[in-house]
C-alpha positions as CSV (number, residue, x, y, z in Angstrom):
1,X,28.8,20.8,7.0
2,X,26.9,22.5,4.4
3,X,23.9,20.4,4.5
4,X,23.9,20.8,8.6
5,X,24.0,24.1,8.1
6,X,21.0,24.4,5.5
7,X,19.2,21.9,8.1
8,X,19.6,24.5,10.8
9,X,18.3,27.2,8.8
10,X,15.5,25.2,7.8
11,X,14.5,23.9,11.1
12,X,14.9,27.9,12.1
13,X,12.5,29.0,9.1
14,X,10.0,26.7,9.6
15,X,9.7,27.6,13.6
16,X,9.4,31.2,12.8
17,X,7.0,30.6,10.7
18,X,5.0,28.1,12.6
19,X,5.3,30.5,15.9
20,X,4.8,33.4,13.9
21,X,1.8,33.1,11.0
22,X,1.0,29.3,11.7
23,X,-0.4,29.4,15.1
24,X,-2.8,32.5,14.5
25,X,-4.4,30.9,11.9
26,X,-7.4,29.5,13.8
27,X,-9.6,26.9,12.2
28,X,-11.9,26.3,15.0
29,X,-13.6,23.7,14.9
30,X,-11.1,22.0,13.1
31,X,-7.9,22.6,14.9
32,X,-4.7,24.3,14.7
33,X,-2.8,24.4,11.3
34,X,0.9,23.1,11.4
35,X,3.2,23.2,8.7
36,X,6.5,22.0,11.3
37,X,6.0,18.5,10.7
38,X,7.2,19.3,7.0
39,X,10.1,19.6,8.5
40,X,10.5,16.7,10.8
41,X,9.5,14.6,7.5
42,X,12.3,16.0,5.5
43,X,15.3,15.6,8.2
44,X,17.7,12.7,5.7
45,X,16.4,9.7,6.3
46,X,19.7,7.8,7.2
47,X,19.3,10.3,10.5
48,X,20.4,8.1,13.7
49,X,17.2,7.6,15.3
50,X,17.9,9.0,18.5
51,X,18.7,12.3,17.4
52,X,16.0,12.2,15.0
53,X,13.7,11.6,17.9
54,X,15.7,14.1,19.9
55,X,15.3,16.5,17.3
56,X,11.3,16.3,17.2
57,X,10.9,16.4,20.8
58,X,13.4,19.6,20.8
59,X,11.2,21.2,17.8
60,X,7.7,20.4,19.8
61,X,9.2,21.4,22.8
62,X,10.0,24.4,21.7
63,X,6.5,25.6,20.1
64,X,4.9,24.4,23.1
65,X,7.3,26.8,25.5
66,X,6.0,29.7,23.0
67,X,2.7,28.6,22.4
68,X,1.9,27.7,26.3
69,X,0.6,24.1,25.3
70,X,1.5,22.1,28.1
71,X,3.5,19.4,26.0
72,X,1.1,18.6,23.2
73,X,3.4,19.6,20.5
74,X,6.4,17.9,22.1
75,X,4.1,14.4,22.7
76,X,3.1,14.6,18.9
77,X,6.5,15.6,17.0
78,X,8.4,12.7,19.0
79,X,4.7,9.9,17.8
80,X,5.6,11.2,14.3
81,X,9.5,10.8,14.4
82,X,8.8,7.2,16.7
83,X,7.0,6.3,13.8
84,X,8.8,7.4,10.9
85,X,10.9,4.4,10.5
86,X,8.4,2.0,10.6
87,X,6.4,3.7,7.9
88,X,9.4,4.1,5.9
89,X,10.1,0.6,6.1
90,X,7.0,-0.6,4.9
91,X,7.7,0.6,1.5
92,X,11.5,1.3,1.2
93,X,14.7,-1.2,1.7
94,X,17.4,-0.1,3.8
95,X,19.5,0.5,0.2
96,X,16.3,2.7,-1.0
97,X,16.6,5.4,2.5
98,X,20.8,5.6,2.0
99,X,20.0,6.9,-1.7
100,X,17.3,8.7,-0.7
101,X,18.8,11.3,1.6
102,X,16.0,13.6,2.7
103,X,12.7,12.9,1.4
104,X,10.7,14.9,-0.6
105,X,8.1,14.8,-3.5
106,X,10.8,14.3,-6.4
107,X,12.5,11.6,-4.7
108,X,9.6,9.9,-3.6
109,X,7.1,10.3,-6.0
110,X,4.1,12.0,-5.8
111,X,2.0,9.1,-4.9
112,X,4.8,7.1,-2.3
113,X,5.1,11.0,-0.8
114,X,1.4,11.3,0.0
115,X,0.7,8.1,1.6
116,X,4.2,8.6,4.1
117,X,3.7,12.0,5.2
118,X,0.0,11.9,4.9
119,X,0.3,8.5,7.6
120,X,2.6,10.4,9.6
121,X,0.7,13.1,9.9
122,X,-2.0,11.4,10.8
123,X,-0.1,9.7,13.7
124,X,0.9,13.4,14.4
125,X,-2.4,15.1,14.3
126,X,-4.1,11.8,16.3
127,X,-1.3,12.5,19.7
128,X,-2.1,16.3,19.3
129,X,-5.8,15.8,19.5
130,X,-5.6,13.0,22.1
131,X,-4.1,14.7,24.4
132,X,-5.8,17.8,23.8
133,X,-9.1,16.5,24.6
134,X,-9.4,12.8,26.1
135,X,-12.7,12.9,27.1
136,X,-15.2,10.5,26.6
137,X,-18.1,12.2,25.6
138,X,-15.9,14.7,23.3
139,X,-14.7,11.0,21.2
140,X,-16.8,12.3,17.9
141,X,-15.4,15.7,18.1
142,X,-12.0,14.3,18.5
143,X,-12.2,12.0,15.4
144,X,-13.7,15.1,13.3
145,X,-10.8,17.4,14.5
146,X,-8.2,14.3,13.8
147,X,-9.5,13.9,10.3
148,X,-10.0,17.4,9.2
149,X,-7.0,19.0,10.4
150,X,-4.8,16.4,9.3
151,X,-6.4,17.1,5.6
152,X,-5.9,20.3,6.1
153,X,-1.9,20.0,7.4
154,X,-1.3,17.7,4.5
155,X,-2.5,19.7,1.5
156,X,-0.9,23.1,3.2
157,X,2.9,21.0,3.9
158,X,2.3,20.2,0.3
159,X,1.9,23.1,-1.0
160,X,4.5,25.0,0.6
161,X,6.8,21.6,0.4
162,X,6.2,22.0,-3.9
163,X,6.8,25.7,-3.6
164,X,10.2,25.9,-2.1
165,X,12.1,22.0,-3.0
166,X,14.5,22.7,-5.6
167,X,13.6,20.4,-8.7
């Protein structure tokens, strides 16, 4: 109960502060700044898989209502929790996600932490910037925006991710 309850309070924190500070920060040409896949990433990994995929359409779903985007939130949050299992299980036995419970840079490593989330949030960034812009012509562009704003994503959830995980 208590850990549902500091989920829920998470999952509220980071939306706030995606819907509030995030999504004014405009890094044109680069592309938007998100910190909420943070968040996704550190839902327990033993989450059922349905809910966890529930849970990131829900979350996307929800920024896009507020941030009038059509679904491009909702499309990327459920690639990245789709994905999420198979990531995880290229490096980690079922045995190693039970003891894990919800990943972060102390459990993980810094080094196994980076190459997960950064993967996933490439996946992530790549759906938000396909659909965004699936043009043809606009295919350099795209892989500039895809490369540069998932950088910048990564080192930002970092940061804030080593700022506020209890040791």
């Amino acid at each position: 109960m208590k850990q549902t309850i500091g989920l829920v309070l998470s999952g509220i924190a980071f939306m706030l502060l995606e819907l509030g500070l995030f999504s004014r920060i405009s890094m044109s040409p680069l592309g938007p700044l998100m910190i909420y896949p943070l968040f996704l990433f550190r839902l327990p990994a033993t989450m059922p898989k349905g809910w966890y995929l529930f849970t990131g359409f829900a979350f996307g779903l929800i920024v896009d209502l507020f941030l009038q985007t059509g679904g491009l939130h909702a499309a990327a949050a459920s690639a990245f929790c789709f994905f999420r299992p198979a990531v995880f299980g290229l490096y980690f036995t079922k045995d190693d996600l039970e003891d894990m419970g919800r990943p972060s840079i102390t459990r993980l490593g810094l080094a196994k932490f980076l190459l997960n989330f950064g993967i996933l949030v490439l996946i992530h960034q790549l759906f938000f910037h396909l659909y965004a812009m699936f043009r043809a012509d606009l295919m350099v562009m795209l892989g500039l925006k895809w490369i540069t704003g998932s950088l910048l994503s990564l080192v930002v959830m970092v940061l804030i991710h080593g700022l506020f995980v209890r040791r």
